[in-house]
TIRO-2110 file (N, C-alpha, C; in Angstrom, 1 decimal):
// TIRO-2110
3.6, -12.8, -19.0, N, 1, A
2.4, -12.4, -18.3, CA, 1, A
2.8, -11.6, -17.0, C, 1, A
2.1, -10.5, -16.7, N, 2, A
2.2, -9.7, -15.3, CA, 2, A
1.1, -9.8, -14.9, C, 2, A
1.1, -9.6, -13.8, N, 3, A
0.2, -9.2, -12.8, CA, 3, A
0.3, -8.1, -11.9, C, 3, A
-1.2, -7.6, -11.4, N, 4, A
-1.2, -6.3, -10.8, CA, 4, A
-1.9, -6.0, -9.9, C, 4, A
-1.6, -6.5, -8.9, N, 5, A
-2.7, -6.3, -7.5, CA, 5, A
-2.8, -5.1, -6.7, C, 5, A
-3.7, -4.7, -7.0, N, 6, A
-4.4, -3.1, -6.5, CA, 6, A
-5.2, -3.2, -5.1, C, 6, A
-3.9, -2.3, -3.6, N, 7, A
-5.1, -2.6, -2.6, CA, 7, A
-5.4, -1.3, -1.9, C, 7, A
-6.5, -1.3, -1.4, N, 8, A
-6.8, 0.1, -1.0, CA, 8, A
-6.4, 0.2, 0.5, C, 8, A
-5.9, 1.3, 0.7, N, 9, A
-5.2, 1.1, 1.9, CA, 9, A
-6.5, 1.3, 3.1, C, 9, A
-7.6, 2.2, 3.5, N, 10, A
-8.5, 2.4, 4.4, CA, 10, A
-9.6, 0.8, 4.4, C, 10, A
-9.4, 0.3, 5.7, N, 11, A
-10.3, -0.8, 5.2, CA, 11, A
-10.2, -2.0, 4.6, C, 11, A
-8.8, -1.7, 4.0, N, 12, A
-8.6, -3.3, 3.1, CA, 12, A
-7.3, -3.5, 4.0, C, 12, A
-6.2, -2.9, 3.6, N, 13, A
-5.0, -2.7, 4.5, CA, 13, A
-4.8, -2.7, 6.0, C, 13, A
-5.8, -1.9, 6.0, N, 14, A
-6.1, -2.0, 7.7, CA, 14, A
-7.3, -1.7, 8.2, C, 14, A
-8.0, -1.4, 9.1, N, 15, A
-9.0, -1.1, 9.6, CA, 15, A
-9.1, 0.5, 10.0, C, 15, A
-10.3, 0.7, 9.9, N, 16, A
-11.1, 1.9, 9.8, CA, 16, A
-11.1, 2.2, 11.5, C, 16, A
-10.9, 2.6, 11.9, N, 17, A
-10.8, 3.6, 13.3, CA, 17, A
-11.1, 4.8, 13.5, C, 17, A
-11.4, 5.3, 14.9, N, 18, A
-11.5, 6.3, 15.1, CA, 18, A
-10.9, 7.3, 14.9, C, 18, A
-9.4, 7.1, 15.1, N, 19, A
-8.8, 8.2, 15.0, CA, 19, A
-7.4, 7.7, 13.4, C, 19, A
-7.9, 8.1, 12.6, N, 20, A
-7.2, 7.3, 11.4, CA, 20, A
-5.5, 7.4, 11.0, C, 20, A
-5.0, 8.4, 12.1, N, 21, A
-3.5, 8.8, 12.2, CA, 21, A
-3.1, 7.6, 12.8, C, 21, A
-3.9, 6.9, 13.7, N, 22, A
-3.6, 5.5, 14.8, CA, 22, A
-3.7, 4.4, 13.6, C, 22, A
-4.4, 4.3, 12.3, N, 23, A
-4.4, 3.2, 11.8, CA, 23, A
-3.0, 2.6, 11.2, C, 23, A
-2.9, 1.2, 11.2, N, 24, A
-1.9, 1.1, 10.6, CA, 24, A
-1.8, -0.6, 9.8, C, 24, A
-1.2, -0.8, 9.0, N, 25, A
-1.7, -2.3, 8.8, CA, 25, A
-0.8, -3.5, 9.7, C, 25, A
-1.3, -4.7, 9.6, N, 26, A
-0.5, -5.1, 11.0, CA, 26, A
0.8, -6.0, 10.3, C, 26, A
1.6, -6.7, 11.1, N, 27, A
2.3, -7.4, 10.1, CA, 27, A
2.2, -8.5, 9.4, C, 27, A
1.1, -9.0, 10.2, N, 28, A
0.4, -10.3, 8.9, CA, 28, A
0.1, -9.8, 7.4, C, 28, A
-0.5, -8.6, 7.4, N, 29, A
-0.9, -7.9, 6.0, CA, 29, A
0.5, -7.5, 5.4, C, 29, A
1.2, -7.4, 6.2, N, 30, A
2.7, -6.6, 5.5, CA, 30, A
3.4, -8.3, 5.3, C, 30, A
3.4, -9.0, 5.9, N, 31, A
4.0, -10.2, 5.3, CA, 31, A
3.6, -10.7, 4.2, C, 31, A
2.1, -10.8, 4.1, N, 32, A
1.1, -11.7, 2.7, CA, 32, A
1.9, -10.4, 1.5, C, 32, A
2.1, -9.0, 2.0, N, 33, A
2.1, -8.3, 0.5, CA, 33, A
3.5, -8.6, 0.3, C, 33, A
4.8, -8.6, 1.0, N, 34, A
6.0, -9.2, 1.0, CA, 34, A
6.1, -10.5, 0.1, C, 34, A
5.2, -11.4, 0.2, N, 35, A
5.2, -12.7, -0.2, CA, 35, A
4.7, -12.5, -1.6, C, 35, A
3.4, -11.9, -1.4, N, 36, A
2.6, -11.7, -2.7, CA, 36, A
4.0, -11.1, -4.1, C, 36, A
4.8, -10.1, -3.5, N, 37, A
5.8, -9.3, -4.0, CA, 37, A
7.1, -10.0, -5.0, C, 37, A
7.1, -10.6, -4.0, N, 38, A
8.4, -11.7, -4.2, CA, 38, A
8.0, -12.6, -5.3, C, 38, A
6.8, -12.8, -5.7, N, 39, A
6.3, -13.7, -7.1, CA, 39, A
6.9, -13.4, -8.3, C, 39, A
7.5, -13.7, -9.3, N, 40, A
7.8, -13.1, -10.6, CA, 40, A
6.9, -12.4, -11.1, C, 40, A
6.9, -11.5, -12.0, N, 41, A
6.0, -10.4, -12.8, CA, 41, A
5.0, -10.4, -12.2, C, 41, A
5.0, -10.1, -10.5, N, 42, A
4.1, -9.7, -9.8, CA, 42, A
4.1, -8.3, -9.5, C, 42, A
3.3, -7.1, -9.3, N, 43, A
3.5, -5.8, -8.6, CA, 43, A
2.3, -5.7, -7.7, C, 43, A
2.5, -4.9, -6.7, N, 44, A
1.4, -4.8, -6.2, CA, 44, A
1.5, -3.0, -6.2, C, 44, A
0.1, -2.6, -6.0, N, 45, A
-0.1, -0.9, -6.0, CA, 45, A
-0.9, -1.0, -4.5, C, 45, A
-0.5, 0.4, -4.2, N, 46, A
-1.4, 0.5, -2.8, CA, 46, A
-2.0, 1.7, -3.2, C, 46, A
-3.4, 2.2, -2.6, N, 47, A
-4.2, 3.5, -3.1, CA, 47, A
-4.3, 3.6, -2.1, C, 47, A
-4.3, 4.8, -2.3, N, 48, A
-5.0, 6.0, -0.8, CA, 48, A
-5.7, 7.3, -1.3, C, 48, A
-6.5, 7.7, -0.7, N, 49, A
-6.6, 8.8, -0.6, CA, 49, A
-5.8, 9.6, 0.4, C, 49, A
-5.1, 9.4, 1.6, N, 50, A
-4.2, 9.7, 2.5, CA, 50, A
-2.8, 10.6, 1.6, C, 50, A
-2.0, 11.5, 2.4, N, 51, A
-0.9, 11.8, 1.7, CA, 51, A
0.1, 10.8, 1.5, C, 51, A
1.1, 11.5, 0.1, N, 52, A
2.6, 10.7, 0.2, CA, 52, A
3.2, 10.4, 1.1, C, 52, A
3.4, 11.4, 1.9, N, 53, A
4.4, 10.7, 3.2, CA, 53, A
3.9, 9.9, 4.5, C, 53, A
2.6, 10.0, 4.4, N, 54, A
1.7, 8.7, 5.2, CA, 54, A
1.8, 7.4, 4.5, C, 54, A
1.4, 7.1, 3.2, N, 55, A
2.3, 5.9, 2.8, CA, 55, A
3.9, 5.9, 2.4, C, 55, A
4.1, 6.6, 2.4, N, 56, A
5.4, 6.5, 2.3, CA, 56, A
6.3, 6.0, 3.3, C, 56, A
5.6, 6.4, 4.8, N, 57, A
5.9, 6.0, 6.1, CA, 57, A
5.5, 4.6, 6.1, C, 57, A
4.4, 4.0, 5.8, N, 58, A
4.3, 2.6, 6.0, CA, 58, A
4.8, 1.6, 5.0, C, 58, A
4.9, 2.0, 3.7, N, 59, A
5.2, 1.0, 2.9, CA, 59, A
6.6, 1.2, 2.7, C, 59, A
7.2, 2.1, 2.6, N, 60, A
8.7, 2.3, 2.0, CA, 60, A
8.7, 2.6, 0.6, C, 60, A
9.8, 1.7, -0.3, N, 61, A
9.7, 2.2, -1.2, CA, 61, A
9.9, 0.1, -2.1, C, 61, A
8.7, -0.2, -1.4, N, 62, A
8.6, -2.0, -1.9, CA, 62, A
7.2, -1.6, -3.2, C, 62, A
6.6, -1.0, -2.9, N, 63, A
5.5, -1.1, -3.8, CA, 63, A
5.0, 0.0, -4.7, C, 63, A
4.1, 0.2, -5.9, N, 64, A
3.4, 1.2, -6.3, CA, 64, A
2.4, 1.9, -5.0, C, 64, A
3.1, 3.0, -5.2, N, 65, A
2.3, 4.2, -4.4, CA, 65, A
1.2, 4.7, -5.2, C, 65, A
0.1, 5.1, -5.0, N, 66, A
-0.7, 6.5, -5.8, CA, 66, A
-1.9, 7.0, -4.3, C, 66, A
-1.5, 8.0, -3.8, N, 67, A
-1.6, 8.8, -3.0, CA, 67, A
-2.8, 9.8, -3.2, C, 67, A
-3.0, 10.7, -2.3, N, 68, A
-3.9, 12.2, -2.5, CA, 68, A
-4.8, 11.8, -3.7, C, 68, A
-5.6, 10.7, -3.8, N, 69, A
-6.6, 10.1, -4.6, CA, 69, A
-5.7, 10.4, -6.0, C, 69, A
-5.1, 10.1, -6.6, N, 70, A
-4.5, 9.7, -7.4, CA, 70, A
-3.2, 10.7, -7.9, C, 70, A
-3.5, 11.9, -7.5, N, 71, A
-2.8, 12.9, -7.6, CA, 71, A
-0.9, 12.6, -7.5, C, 71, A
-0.9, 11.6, -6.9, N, 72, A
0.7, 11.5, -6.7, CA, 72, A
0.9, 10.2, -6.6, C, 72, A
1.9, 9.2, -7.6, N, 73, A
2.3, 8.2, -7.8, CA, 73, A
4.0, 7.5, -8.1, C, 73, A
4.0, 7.0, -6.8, N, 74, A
5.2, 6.5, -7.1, CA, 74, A
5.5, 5.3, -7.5, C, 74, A
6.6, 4.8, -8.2, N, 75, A
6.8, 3.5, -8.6, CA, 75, A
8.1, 3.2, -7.8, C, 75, A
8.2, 1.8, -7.3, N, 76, A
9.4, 1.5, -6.1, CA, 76, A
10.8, 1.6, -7.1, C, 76, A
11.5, 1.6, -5.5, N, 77, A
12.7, 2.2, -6.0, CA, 77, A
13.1, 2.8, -6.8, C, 77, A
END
């Protein structure tokens, strides 16, 4: 069995602001997806509409990327 938790990054990840370059998620959210990660035949995906190298900047390379509304997808490491 796998699992596949899908999270949207505007709003779910972090909060919606004024100025959306300032958003960021905080480290409580980055711990729970660390933890969540660390499960056996667990993945997690993050979505954005945002570019690759905006998440790319916040996540690394720990989780499924899919970026520019679906247009670009990475798988970690």
């Amino acid at each position: 069995d796998r699992r596949l938790f899908l999270f949207d990054y505007d709003g779910t990840l972090s909060p919606i602001i004024h100025d959306p370059n300032l958003s960021e998620p905080t480290d409580g959210i980055l711990d729970v997806l660390d933890n969540i990660n660390k499960q056996f035949n667990v993945h997690i995906a993050i979505i954005s509409g945002r570019d690759k190298t905006f998440l790319e900047k916040q996540f690394g390379n720990k989780y499924i990327l899919s970026a520019e509304h679906g247009a670009y997808l990475k798988l970690p490491n």
